[in-house]
C-alpha positions in Angstrom: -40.5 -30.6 -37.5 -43.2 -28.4 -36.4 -45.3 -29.1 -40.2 -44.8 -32.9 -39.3 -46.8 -32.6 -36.1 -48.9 -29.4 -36.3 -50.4 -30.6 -33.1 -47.1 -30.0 -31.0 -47.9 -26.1 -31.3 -50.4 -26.2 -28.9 -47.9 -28.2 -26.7 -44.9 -25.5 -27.4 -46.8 -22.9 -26.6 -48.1 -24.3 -23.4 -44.7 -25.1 -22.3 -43.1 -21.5 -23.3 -45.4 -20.5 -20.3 -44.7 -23.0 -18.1 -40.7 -23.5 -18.5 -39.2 -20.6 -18.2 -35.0 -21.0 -19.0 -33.7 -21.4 -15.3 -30.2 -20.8 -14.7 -28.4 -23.9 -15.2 -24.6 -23.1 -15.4 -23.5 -26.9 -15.4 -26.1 -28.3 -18.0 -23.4 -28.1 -20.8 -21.0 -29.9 -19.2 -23.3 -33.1 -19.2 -23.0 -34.6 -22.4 -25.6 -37.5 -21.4 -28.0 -34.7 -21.2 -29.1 -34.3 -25.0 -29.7 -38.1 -25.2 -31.9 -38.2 -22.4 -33.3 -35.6 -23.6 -33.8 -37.3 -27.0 -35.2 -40.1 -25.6 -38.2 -38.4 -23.5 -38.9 -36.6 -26.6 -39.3 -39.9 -28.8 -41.3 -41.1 -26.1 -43.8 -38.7 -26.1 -44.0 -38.2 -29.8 -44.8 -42.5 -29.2 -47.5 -41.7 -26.9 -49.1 -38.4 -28.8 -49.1 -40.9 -31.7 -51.3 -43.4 -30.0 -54.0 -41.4 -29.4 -54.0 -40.1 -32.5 -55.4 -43.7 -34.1 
């Protein structure tokens, strides 16, 4: 995924700094959690796309 937006490694890299893992003992129990998480993501990828016309 990384080849198809080569861009996003400046973004990953940023955020490795910035978002440290915090302890989050119920986060697996929420099965919502990787949709949402899904969403934001294509949502982004929408908006990094727009500036890239």
């Amino acid at each position: 995924m990384k080849n198809m937006f080569p861009h996003l490694d400046i973004l990953d890299n940023e955020l490795e700094q910035v978002t440290k893992p915090l302890p989050q003992p119920c986060s697996t129990q929420n099965p919502d959690e990787e949709s949402t998480v899904s969403s934001w993501i294509e949502e982004i990828e929408k908006v990094l796309m727009k500036d890239d016309i």
